[in-house]
N, C-alpha and C positions, 0 to 999 in steps of 0.2 A: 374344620376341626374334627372333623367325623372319623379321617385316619388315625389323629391322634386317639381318639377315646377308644376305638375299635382294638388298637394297639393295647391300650391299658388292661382293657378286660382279656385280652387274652392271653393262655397260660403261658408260660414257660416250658418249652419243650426240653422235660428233665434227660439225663444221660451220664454215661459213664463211659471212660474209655480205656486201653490197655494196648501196651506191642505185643506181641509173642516175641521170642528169640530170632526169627527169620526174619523179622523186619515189619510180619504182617501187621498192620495196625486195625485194631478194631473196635468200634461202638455200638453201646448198647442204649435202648430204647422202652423203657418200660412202657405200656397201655394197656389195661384190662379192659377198655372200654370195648370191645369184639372179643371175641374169638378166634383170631387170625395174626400171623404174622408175617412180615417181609423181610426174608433174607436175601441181599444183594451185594454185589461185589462190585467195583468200581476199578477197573485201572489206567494207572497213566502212559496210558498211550491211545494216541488219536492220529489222525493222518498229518500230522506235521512230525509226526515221528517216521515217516516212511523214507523210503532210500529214493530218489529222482527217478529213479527206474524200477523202480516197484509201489507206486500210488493206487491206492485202493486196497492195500493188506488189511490196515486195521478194520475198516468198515467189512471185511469178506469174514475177517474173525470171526466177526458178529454173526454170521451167518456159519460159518463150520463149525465153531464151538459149540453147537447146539446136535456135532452130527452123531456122539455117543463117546465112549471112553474106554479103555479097559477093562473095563468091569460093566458097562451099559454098551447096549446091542447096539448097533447103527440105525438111527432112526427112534428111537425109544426112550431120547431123553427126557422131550415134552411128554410124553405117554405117564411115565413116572407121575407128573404133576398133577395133569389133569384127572387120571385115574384118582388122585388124595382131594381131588376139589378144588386143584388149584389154580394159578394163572401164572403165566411167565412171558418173558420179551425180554430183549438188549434194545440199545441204542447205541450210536457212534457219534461223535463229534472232531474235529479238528485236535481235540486237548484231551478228549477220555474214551475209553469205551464200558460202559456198566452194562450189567446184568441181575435180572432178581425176578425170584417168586414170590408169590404171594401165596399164601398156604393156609389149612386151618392149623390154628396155634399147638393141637399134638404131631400135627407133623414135623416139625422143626428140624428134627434132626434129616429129615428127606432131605427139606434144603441144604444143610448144610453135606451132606454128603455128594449131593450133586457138584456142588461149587465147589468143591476141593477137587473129586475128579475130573472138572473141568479146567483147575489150575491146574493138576499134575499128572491125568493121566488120558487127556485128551485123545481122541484119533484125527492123528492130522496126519492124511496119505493121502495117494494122489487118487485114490476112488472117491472121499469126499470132496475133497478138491473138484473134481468135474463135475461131482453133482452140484454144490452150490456155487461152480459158475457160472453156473446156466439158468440159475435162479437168480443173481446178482445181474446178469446182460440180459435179465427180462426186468428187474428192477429200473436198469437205467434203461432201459427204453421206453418203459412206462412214466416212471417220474419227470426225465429228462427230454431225451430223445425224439418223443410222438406226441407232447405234452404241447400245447400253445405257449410261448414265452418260456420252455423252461429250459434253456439254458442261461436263463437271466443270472443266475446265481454263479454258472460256471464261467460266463463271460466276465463280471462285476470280478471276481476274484483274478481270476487271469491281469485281467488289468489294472488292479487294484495293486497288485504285490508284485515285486521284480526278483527276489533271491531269496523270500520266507518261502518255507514247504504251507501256509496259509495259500500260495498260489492256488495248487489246484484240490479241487472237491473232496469229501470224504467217500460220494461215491469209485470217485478213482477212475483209472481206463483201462480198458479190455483192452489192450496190446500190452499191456504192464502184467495184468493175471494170467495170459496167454504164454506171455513170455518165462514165467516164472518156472522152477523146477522144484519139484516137492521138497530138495533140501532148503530152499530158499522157503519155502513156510514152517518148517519147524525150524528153522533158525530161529523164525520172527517170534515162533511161540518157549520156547527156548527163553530167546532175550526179554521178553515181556510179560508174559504170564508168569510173574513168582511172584513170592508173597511182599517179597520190600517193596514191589511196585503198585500195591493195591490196598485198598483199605474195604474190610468188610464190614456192612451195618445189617445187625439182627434188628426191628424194632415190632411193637406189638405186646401181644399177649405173651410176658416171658418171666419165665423165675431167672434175675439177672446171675444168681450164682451159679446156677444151674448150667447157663447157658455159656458163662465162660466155661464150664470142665467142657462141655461138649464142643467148642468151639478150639480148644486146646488138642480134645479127640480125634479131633478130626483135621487139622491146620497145622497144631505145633511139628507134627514129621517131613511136612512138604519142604523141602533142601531153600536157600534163602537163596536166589542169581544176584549173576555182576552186578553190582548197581546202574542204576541208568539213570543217562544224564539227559535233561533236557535239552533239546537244539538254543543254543545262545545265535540263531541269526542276526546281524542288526538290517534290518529291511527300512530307510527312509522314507521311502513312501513318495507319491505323486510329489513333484516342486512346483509343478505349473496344472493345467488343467489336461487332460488326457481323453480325446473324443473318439467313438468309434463305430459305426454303425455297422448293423447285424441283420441283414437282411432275412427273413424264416417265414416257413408258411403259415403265415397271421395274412387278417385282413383288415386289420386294427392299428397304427401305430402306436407305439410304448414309446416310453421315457423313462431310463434307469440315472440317475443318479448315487455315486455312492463316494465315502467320506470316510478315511482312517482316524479309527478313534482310540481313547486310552482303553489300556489292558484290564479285562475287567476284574472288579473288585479295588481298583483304582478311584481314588477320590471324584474326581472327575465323569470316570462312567456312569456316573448312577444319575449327574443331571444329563448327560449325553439320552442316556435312555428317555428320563423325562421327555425331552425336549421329541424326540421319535414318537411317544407317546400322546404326544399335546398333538401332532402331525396327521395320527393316524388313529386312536384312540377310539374307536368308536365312531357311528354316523354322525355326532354333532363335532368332529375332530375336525381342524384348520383345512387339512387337504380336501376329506372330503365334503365336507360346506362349501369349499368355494368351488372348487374346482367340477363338482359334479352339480350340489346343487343352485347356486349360485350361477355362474359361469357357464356349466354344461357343457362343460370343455372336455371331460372324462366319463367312463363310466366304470373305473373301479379306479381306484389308487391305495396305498399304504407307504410305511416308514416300518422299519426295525433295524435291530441291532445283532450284530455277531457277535455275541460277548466270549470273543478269543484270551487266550491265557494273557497271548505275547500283545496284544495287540488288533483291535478287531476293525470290525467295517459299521456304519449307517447307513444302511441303503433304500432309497426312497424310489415310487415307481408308481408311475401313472399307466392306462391302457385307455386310448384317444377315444373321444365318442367320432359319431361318423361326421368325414368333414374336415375334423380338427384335426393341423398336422403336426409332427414332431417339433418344429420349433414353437409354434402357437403353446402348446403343453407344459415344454420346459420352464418358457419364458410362465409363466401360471405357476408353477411350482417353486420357481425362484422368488416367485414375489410374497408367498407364504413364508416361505425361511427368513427373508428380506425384514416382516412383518416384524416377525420374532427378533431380529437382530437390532432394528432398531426403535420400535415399541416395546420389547418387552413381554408378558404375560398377567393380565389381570389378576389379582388377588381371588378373586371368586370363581377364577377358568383352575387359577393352580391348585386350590383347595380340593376342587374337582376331579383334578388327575389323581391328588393324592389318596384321595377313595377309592376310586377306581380301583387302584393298586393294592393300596390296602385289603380292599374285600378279595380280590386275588388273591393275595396270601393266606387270608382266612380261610377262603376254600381250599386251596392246594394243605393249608394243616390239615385241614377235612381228613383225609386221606393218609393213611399208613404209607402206603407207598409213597408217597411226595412225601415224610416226614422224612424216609430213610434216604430218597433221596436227595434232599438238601442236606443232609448230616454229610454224608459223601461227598456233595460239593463243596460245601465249607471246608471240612479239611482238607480235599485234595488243590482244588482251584483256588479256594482264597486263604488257604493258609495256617486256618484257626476255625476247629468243631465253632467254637462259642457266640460266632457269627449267625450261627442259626437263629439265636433267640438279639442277634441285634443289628443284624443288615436291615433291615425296616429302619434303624432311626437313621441309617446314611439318607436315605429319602427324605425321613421327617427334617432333616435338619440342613434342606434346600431352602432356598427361596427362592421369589420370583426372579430373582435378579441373577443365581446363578444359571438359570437356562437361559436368558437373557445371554450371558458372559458364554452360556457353554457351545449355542449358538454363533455366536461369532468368530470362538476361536478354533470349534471343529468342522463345522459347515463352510468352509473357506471357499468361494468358487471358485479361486487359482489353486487347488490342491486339491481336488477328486476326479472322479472318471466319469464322463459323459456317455450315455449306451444310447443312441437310437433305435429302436426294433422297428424296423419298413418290411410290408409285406415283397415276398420275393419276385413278386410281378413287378418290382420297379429298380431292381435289380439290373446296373445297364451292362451289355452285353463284352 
């Protein structure tokens, strides 16, 4: 009951929101509690928006939109911030790509002048363009590439998905950026970066009247684009089970298993999450109790979720202790799922999880920045700002018996994709 009461006591994250005439949709966030605010932009486009032959645009945004504007020098945008005190970063995902500073609370209009010439008056040529390809083909080299196991993610999707742009990564591939011509990136920023396709959250230290004239000063002239539509793929998904081994310079063998799950914000997702959570949750979590301590079968494992718009993935992953081979491992990680599917989950294991969770959210309110960014999410990914202050009770109003149920009927073992990772010395010739 600790989630529930935790929940009680805390506040309500007040707010206000408004379109402009272009489409831009924006909310506002009052806190005196700092002296600081975060303005961020949010828009909808992630790499399932990309063309077959141009994978990896969105996630490179993320990195040239920061390269300066017509009115900001090249190289100088970060400069702006940090020079006011401040902090800034993007992220990319499959379904969005956001952006936001963090600021003291008299600079607000910095922000907000950044982010508008970043939606309309960007430099996208082919001198940024080289420079942060070469900053992205050292990202995925490092992430992916020269990483032990790290194309578990790229593998898991590849075969996870047959005709959704969810196929492949948001880092994307370098014969796709290589291939591109600088009219092919401002097309991308052309069709994507306008204001109907983004929702801006001011939150923090603001006088909110205030902040809409400024927000109007600065946003209402930007021209409103084509609308855009989201890709409607229908992708089915694994029918049988799908096995495939991946030989890479490990010395370790791995086990990937991975599981098509509901779209998130979906009824469903939220015990699907649980049930990943109960998997991997921490040192006293199912996998790793048995599996490591227990067993000694492993020595790491985890479970999470891709919580995609259309549709996501569960992906669970062992790394062998020595000795222990890939099918010894599987067979150990099926038999936890197993556990769950046909035991169930204790009253006092699930009470558990749902603290856990609980004080996660508490801490992420902590934070200006996590306030704005879940305002952002709620309305763009799940549909409705007011989510904010009540996606916690989709959790609270599980029970044991729906992960029990959610388990059975998303964890199928004739419906996901089997990954072996074998070190490549066993690789036959």
């Amino acid at each position: 009951m600790l989630a529930a009461s935790t929940t009680a006591q805390q506040s309500a994250i007040n707010y206000s929101e408004f379109d402009l005439d272009n489409g831009l949709h924006v909310i506002l966030h009052e806190d005196h509690g700092t002296p600081i605010v975060c303005v961020s932009v949010m828009y909808h486009v992630g790499s399932k928006n990309e063309d077959p032959t141009r994978r990896g645009f969105a996630h490179f945004f993320e990195h040239l939109l920061f390269e300066g504007s017509e009115h900001i020098d090249r190289g100088e945008f970060s400069k702006h911030v940090e020079k006011a005190g401040g902090v800034l970063n993007a992220n990319t995902t499959a379904d969005r790509t956001y952006y936001y500073e963090v600021l003291p609370s008299n600079q607000l209009e910095l922000g907000l002048w950044l982010e508008s010439e970043r939606m309309l008056h960007a430099k996208v040529d082919q001198k940024g363009v080289d420079t942060q390809r070469e900053v992205v083909k050292e990202e995925r080299r490092q992430r992916y590439e020269n990483q032990p196991y790290g194309t578990i993610l790229l593998e898991a999707l590849d075969h996870a998905y047959t005709t959704h742009p969810y196929k492949w990564p948001t880092i994307g591939f370098m014969e796709d950026l290589n291939a591109a011509t600088e009219a092919d990136y401002q097309a991308f920023y052309k069709r994507f970066y306008v204001p109907n396709n983004a929702v801006l959250v001011i939150a923090g230290d603001i006088d909110p009247v205030k902040a809409r004239e400024q927000v109007t000063r600065y946003f209402a002239g930007i021209p409103r684009g084509a609308a855009v539509a989201q890709p409607q793929v229908v992708d089915p998904g694994p029918t049988a089970e799908t096995r495939a081994v991946i030989h890479d310079r490990i010395q370790l063998p791995a086990v990937v298993l991975s599981y098509r799950i509901p779209p998130t914000g979906s009824a469903d997702f939220y015990a699907v999450e649980l049930v990943n959570r109960l998997l991997s949750g921490g040192n006293s979590s199912r996998l790793n109790r048995a599996l490591k301590d227990q067993q000694q079968k492993a020595i790491a494992t985890g479970a999470f979720s891709l919580p995609f718009e259309q549709g996501g993935l569960a992906i669970l992953y062992a790394i062998a202790n020595m000795g222990v081979d890939a099918q010894a491992l599987e067979t150990a990680m099926d038999n936890e799922v197993r556990r769950i599917q046909s035991e169930g989950v204790p009253k006092a294991e699930f009470d558990k999880l749902l603290a856990q969770l609980e004080m996660e959210h508490v801490n992420d309110r902590s934070r200006i920045a996590g306030i704005a960014s879940d305002l952002a999410r709620c309305h763009m990914l799940l549909g409705d700002t007011k989510l904010v202050n009540t996606e916690m009770d989709r959790y609270l109003a599980l029970s044991p018996a729906d992960l029990k149920r959610a388990a059975q009927q998303y964890f199928k073992p004739d419906a996901r994709v089997v990954l072996h990772y074998l070190p490549a010395s066993q690789k036959q010739p």
